[in-house]
VEXVOKOL-343073 format. One record per residue: residue in three letters; x, y, z of N, C-alpha, C in turn. Coordinates in steps of 0.05 Angstrom, whole numbers, plus 5000, padded with zeros to 4 digits. Example, Ala and Ser with C-alpha at 12.3 -4.5 7.8 and 13.67 -1.06 7.14 Angstrom:
# VEXVOKOL-343073
ALA526448865156524649105156526449345156
SER525749555142527349795143525850015157
This chain:
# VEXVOKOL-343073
UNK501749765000500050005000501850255000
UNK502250344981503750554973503050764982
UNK504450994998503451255015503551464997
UNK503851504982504251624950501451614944
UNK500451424932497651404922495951384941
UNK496151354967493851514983493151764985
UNK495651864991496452194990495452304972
UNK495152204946494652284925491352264918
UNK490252104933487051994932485552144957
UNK487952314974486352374997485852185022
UNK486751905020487251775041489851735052
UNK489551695079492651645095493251385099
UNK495251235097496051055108498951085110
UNK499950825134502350905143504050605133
UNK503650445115505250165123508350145110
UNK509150345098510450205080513950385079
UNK512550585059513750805042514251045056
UNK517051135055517651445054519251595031
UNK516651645004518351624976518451894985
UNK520852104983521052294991522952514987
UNK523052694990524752914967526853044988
UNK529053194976530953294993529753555004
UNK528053595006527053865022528353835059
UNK529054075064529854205087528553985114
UNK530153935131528153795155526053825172
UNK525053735184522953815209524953825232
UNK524353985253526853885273525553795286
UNK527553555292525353325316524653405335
UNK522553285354521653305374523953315397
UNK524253415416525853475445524853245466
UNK523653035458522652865477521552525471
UNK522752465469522252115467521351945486
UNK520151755487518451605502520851495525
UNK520151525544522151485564523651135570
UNK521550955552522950675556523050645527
UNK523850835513523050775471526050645476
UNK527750775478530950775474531450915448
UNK529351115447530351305417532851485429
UNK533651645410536251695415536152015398
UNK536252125394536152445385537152345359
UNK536352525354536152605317540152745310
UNK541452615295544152785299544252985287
UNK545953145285546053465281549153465279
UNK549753715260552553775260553653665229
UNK555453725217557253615201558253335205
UNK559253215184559552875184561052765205
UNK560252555215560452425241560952135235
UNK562452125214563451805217566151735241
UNK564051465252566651365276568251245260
UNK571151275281573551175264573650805257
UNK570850735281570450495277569050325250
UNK568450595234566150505216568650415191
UNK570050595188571650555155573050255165
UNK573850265183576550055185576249755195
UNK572349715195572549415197572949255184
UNK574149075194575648795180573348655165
UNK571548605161569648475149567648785128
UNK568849055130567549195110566049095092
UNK564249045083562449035052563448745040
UNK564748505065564948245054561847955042
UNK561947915022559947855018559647515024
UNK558247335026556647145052559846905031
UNK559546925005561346784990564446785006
UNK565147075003567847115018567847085046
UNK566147155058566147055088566246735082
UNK564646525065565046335071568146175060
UNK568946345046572046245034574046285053
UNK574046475070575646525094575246315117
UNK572346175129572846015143573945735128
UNK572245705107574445465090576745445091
UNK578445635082581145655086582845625115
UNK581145775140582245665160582146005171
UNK582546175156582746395168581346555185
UNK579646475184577446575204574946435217
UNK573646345237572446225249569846375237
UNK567046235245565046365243564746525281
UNK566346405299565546505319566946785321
UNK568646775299571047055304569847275288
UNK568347135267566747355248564247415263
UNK561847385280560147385297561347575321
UNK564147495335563947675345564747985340
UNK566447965308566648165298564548415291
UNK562548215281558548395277558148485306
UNK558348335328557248405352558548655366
UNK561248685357562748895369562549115355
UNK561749065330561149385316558949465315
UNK556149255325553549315331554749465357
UNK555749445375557349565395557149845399
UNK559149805372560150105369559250215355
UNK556650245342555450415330552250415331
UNK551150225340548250135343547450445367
UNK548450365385547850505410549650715423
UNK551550735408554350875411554951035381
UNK556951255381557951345355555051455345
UNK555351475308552651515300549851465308
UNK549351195335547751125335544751045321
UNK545850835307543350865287540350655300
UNK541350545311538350455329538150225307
UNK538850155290538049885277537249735291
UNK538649575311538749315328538049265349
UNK535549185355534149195386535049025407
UNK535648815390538348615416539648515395
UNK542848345416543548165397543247865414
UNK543447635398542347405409544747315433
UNK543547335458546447185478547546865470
UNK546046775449546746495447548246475427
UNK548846755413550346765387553446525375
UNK555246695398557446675397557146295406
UNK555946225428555345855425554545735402
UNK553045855381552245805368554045765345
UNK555446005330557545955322559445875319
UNK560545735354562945625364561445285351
UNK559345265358557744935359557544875323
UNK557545105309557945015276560745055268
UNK562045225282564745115281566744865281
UNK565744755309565844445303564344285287
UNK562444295277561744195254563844275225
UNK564044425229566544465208568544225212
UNK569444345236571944085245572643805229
UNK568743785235569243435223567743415211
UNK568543575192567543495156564543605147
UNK562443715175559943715161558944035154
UNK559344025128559244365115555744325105
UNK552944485124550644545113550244655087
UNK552144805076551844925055552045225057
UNK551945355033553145585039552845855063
UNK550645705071550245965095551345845113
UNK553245605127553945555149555845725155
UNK555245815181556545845203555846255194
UNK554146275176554346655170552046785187
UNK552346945195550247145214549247315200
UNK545947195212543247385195542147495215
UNK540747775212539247885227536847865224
UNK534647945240532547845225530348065241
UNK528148195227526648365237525048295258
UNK523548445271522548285308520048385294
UNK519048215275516248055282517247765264
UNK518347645271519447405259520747215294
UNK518247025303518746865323522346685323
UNK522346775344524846555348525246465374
UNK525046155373524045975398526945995423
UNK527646205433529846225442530546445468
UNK531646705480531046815497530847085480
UNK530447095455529947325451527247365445
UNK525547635446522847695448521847705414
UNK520047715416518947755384516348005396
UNK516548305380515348415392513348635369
UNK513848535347513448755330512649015332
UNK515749175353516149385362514249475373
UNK511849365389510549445402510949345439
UNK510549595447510449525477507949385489
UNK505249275479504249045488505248825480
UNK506448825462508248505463510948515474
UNK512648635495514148695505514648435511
UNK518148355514517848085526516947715513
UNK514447875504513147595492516047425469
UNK515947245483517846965477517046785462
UNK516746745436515346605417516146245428
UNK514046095420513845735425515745625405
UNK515845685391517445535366518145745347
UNK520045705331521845805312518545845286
UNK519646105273518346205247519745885236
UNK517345835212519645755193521545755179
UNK521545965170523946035156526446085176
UNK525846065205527646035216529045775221
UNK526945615223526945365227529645295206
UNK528845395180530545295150532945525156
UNK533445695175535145885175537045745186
UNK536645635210538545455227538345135217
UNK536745035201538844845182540244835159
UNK540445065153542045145133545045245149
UNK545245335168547645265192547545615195
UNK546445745190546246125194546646115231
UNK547546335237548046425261545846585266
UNK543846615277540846825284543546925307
UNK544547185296545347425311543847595325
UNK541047645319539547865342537047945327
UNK535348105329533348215326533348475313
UNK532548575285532648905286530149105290
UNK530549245287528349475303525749505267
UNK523949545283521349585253520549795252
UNK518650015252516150135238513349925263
UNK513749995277511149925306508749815283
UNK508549495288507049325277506149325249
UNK509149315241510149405215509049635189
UNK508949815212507950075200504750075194
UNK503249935203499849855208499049945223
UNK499950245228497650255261497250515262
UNK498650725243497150985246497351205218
UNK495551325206495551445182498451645186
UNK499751695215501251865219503551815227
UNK504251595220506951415237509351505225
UNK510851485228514351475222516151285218
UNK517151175193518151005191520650985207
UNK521550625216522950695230521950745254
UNK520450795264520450825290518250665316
UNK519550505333517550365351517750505369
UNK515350345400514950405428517250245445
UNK517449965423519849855444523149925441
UNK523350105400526750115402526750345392
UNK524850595389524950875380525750885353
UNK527051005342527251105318530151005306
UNK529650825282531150715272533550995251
UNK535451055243536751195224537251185204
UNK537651325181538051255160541751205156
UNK543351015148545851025162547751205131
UNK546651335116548051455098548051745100
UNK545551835118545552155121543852115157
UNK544552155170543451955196540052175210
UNK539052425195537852455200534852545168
UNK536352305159534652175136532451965146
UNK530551895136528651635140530251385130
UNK530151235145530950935135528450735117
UNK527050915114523950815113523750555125
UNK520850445113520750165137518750065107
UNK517649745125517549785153520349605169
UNK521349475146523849315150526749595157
UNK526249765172527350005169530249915178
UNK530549735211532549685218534749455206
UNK532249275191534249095175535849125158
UNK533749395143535649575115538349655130
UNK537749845151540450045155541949835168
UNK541449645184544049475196545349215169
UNK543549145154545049085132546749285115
UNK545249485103547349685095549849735118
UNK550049845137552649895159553049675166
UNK554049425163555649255158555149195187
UNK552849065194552648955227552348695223
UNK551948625196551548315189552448255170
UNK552147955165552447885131550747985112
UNK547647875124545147955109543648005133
UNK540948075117538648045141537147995127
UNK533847985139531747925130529048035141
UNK527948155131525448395127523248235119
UNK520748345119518048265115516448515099
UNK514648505080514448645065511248535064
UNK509048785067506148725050506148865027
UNK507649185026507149345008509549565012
UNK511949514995514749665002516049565019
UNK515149455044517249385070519449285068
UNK520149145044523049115041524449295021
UNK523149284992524449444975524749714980
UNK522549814997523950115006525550225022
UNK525750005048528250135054530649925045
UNK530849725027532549645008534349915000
UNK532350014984532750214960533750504977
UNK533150535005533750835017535750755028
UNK537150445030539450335049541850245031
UNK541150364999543750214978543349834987
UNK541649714984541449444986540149334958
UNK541849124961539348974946536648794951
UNK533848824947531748754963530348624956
UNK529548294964527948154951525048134959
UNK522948184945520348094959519547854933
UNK519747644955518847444928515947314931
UNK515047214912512547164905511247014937
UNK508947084934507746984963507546754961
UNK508546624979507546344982510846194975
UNK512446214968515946244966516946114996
UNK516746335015517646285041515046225058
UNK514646145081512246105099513146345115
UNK509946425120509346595137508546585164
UNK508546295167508746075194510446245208
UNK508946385243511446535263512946805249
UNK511346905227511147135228508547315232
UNK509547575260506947695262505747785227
UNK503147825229502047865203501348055197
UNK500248155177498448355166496848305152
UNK498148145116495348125105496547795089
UNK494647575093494947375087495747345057
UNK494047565041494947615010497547685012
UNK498247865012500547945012503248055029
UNK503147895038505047825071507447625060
UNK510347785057512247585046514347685073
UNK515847435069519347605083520347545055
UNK524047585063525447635042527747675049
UNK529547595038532147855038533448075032
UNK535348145054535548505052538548445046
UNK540748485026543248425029545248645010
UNK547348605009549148784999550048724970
UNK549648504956548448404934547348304923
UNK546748214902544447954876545547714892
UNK548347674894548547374890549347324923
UNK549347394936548147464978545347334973
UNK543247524964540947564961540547264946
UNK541447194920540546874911541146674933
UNK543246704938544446514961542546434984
UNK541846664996540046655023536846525007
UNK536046644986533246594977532446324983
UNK533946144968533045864962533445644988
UNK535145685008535345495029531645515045
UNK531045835047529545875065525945795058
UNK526745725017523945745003522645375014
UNK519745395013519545025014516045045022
UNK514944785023512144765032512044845061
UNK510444845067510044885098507144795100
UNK505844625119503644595124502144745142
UNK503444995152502245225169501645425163
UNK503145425118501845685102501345475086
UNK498745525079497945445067497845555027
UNK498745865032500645935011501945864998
UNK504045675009506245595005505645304990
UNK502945224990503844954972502845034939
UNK502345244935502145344906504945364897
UNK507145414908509445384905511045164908
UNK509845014904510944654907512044604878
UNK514144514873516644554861517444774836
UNK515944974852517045274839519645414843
UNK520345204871522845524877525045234870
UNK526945454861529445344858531045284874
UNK533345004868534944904889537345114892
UNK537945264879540345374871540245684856
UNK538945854862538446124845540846284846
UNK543046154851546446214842546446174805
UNK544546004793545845904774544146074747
UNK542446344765541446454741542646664744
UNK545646704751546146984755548146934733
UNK548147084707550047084689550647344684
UNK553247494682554547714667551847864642
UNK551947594629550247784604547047644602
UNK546347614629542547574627541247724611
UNK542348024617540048234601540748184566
UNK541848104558542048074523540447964510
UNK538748074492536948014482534248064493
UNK534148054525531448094537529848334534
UNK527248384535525248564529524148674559
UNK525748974562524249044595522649254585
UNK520149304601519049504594518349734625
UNK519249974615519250204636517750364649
UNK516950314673513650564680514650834663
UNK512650764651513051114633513151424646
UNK511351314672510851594695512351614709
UNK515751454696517551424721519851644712
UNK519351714676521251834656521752084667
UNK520052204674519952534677519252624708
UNK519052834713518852914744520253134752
UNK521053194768523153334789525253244804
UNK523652884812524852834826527752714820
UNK529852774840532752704836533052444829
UNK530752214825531551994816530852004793
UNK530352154783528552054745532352014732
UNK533652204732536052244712536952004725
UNK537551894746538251574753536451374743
UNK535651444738533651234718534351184689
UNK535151414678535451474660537851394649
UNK539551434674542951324665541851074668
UNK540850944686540350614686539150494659
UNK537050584647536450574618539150534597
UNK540750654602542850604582544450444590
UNK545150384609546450194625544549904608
UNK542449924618540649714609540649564575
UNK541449784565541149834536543549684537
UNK546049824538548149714528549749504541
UNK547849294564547849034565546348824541
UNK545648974526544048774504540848754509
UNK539448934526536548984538534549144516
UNK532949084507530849314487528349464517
UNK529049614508526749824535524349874516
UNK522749834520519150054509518350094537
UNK516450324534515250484558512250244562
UNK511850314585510650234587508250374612
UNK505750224618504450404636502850204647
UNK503850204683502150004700500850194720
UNK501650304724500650554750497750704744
UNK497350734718494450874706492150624715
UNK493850284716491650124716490950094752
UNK493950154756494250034783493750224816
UNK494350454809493350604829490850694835
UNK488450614823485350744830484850374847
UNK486550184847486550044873487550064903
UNK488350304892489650284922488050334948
UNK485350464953483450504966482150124971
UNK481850004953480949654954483749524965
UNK486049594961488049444980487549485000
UNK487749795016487249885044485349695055
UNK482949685041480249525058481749235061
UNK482749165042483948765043485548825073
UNK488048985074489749035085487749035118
UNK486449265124483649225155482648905148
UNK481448815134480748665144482448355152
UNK484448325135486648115143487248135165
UNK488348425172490248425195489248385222
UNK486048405222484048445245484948105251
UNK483247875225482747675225486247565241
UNK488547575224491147405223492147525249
UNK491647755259493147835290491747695307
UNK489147725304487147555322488047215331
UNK488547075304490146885297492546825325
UNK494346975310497546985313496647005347
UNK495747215357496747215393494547005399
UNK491646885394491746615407492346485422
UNK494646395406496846175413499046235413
UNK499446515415503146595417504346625442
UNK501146635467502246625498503846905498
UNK502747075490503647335491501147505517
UNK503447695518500247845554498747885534
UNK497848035505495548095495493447815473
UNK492147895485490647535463488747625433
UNK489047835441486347985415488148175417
UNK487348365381487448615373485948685400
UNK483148715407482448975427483649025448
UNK485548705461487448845477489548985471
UNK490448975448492749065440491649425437
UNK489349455430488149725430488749905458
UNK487349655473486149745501489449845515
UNK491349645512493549735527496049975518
UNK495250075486495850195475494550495495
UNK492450525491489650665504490550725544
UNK491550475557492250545581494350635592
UNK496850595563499750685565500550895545
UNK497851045540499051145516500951365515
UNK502251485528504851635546506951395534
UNK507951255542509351125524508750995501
UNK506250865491505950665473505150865447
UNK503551175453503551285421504451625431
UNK506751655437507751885451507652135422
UNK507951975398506652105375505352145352
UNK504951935349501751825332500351665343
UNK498251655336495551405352495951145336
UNK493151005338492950725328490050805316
UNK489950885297487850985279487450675261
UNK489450575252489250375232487550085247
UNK489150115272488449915290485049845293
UNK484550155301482250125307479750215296
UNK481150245264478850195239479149795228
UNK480849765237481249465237478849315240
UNK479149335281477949285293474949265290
UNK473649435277471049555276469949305251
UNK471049205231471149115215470048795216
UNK468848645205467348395204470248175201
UNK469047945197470747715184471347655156
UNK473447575142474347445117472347385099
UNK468747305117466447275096464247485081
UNK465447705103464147955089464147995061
UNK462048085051462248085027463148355006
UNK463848535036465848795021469148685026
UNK469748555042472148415038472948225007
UNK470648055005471447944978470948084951
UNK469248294966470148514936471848714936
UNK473448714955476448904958478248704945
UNK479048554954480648234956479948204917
UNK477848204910477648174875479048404863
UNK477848654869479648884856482348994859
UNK482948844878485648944891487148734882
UNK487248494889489648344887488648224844
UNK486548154847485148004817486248334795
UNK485648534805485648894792489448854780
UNK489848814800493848874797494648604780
UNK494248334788494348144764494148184743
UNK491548264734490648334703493048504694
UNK493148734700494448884702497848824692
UNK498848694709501248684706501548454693
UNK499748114685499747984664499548164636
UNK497748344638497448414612499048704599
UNK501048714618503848914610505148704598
UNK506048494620508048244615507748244594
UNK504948094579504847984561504648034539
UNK502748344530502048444504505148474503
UNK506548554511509348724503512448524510
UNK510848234514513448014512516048084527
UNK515548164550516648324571518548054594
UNK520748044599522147964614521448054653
UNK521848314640520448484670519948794657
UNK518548944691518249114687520349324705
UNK521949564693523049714704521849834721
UNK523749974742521250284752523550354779
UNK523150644787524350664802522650624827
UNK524450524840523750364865522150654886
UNK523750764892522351014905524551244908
UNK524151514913525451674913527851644944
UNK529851914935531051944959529752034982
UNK531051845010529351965031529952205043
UNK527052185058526952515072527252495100
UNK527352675113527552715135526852625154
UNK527352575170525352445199523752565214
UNK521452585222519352695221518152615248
UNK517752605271517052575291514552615296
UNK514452945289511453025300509253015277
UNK510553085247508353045227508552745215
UNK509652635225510052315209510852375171
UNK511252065164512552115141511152255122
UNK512252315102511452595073511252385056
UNK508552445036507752345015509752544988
UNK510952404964511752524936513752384924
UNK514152414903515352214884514952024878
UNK516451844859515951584849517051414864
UNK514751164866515650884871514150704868
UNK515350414865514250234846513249954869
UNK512249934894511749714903509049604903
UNK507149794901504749664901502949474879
UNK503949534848503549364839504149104842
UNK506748894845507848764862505648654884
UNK506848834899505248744933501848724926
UNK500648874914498448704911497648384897
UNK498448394873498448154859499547854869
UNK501647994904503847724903505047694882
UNK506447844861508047824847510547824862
UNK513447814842516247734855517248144848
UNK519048114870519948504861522748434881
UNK524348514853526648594859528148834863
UNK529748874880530849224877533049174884
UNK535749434866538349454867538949724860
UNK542149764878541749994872543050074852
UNK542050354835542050514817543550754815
UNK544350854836546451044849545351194873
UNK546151524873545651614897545551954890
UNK543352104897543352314900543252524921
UNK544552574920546752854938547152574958
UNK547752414959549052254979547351994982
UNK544152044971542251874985541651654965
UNK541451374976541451114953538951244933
UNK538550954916536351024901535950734887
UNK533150624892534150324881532750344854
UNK533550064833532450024807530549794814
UNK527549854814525749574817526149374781
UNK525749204793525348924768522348774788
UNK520948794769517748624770516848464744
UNK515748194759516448044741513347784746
UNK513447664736511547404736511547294762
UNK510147184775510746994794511746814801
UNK513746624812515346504810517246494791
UNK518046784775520146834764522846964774
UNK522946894813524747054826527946944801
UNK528246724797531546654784532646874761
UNK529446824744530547034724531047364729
UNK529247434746529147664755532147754768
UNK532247594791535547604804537547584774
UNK537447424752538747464733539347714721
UNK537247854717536048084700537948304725
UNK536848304743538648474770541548444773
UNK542348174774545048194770547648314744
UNK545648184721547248324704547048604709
UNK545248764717545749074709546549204746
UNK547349014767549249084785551949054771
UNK552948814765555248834750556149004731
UNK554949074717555849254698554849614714
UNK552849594728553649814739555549924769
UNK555749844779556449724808556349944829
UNK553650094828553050224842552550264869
UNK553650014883552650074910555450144934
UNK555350364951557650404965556650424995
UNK558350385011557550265039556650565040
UNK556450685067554850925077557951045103
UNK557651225099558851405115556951535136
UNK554551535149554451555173553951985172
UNK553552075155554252325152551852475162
UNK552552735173550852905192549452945170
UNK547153155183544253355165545753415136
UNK543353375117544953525086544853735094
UNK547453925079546454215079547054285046
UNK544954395044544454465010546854735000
């Protein structure tokens, strides 16, 4: 649900997006929730710690980390505690970017215990022994909380592992810690702030530090970008990964629904509710995809994807994928003001002279007079699947109305600056059999299908270009995030289509990603299509941590 085309229709919503322009800041508020652990807005000229340029694991990618413990040179327990010491020094210290709400105390055991598995001979495959972060509404059966940054789930200790966690730790990954979200992943107030919860305050943007990180994956983006991990992994209904992918220089996968299980993740909307990966390249990003993809008998999503996903999405990443292929470009993406169109534009030629034919194309004319019928899908899922989820999660709240009610009794800390407006138009709302639900649910998700089958297809299309979203803006405390500019997630996120994003460069300092959208269960080719035009462009550079722009 794109905040763009609400803004633009006259409705508010908060889940996703901060597509947003370099205009001048708001100055934050002088006062943060006294148990948030927000941390002031920085100020001043560039403020990179001396800790940031000179780590030993800088911008190493999951491949080279794993060639180093092969070789002998480095342990996974020595690389783990390398992440943990510069989450250290900069999470909560230095720039403070607030990414990381804990890190796991079982870490460093953990990595010592696949270490000896190394020892004697037993290598899981390529993610053994590498440290992933993972956003906190994603359960993990262990002493860390699953809270989706809300202070009524404070604490709450999930029964068993998400699945994909489940497949995270047999694939031999290190679960390093929890990162900070966008307070119930940006679902709870027309006025919210990306980036920012009740339980870990306000996440940073780590390239200009009083930029938006957008969300709602806000902390996964910026602690993957600033090098606190190998990868991470975000959750996405509508932008949550690709946007702050795209505001974090990452590369961002939201792949087709039903890909990964949604089993032990808090929810939103059963349609279109994915995780994904957030990482520093295509072939990070292939790597992590495929261990985590599989049936699950607790999404029931997931068996439409029964032998769709690939064993290996390493093996569609070729130098020259784009040759010969046919992409076609949101046409409303060509022109503008905004500082990303001419990055678009260089990417177009880039595109071109990999061997790519571009025609314009136009999905947004079909696709945005849905966006009012997503919103309704979006209330009524989230009422039904939260309802769901606390049940049986043995969390203090058992229903959305408690989660209202304790919102309502703490609200001094729990909405010190936006309410729960979304919450509790939710709330008000019937069951899954209503019959304005299944006619939101037809025009919204059935509306964006048509739609983007019939770009695909009249025009023999590989994928579709578009810029992912503009550079971010400011952080915004008291007026919450700013609607303007282009960005490309809601077609995607409605349909459950696959959406890729990479970055494209950077204006006056700030990333800018290139979306690729594509068929459903076409994440290989897509990652193909992405990789070739990272390689040939190789646009992405770690972040410097740098004070306020000044124009």
């Amino acid at each position: 649900m794109n905040r763009r085309i609400f803004l633009r229709q006259g409705s508010l919503t908060g889940l996703s997006l901060s597509v947003l322009s370099l205009a001048a800041c708001s100055a934050p508020t002088d006062k943060a929730p006294a148990t948030s652990g927000a941390d002031e807005v920085a100020s001043g000229a560039a403020s990179v710690a001396p800790e940031a340029a000179d780590f030993a694991l800088l911008e190493l990618t999951l491949a080279e980390l794993q060639d180093k413990m092969t070789r002998g040179e480095m342990t996974s327990r020595a690389i783990t505690e390398l992440y943990l010491g510069r989450i250290q020094a900069l999470n909560r210290q230095g720039p403070k970017l607030n990414a990381v709400l804990l890190t796991n105390p079982e870490a460093l055991d953990l990595a010592a215990a696949l270490d000896q598995e190394r020892k004697q001979g037993k290598i899981r495959g390529p993610l053994h022994g590498i440290p992933i972060l993972l956003k906190d509404n994603i359960d993990t059966a262990d002493q860390q909380p699953t809270t989706a940054g809300s202070l009524a789930l404070a604490g709450h200790k999930a029964k068993q592992d998400a699945f994909i966690v489940q497949k995270l730790r047999a694939a031999g990954a290190v679960v390093l810690g929890k990162t900070n979200l966008s307070e119930w992943a940006n679902f709870r107030s027309t006025r919210s702030t990306s980036g920012w919860s009740s339980v870990g305050g306000q996440t940073k943007n780590p390239y200009i530090l009083d930029r938006t990180p957008s969300g709602s994956s806000a902390g996964s983006g910026a602690a993957a970008a600033a090098n606190f991990c190998a990868a991470a992994i975000g959750t996405e209904t509508d932008g949550s990964i690709v946007s702050p992918a795209s505001c974090s220089g990452l590369v961002g996968v939201k792949p087709t629904v039903g890909l990964w299980s949604r089993a032990g993740i808090i929810p939103i909307s059963a349609t279109q509710d994915t995780a994904g990966p957030m990482t520093r390249t295509v072939h990070d990003a292939a790597l992590l995809l495929g261990p985590l993809a599989g049936p699950d008998p607790r999404d029931p999503a997931t068996q439409a994807g029964t032998g769709k996903a690939a064993p290996d999405y390493t093996t569609f990443l070729k130098p020259d994928a784009l040759k010969g292929q046919r992409l076609g470009v949101e046409k409303g993406h060509l022109k503008g003001s905004s500082e990303a169109v001419p990055l678009l534009l260089a990417a177009l030629e880039v595109l071109k002279a990999q061997g790519a034919t571009i025609v314009e194309v136009e999905v947004e004319k079909l696709t945005d007079p849905l966006g009012q019928a997503e919103y309704d899908v979006l209330l009524y899922e989230f009422k039904d699947g939260v309802n769901q989820y606390l049940a049986t999660a043995g969390a203090p709240v058992k229903t959305l109305a408690d989660v209202i009610k304790f919102n309502t009794e703490n609200k001094d800390k729990a909405m010190p600056f936006f309410q729960q407006e979304i919450l509790e138009a939710s709330q008000k709302l019937g069951d899954l059999k209503t019959p304005a639900y299944q006619t939101a649910l037809k025009k919204s998700q059935g509306g964006a299908r048509a739609a983007l089958d019939g770009v695909l297809q009249k025009n023999r299309l590989a994928a579709i270009v578009a810029i992912t979203n503009a550079p971010a803006r400011c952080i915004d405390l008291i007026n919450g995030d700013s609607g303007g500019g282009p960005g490309f997630s809601s077609p995607a996120a409605m349909a459950g289509y696959p959406h890729v994003t990479v970055p494209m460069g950077q204006a006056h300092g700030l990333p800018v990603g290139l979306s690729f959208v594509g068929a459903p269960w076409q994440e290989g080719p897509l990652l193909g299509l992405a990789y070739a035009y990272e390689q040939a462009s190789k646009k992405r550079a770690a972040p410097e941590f740098k004070g306020p722009f000044v124009g």
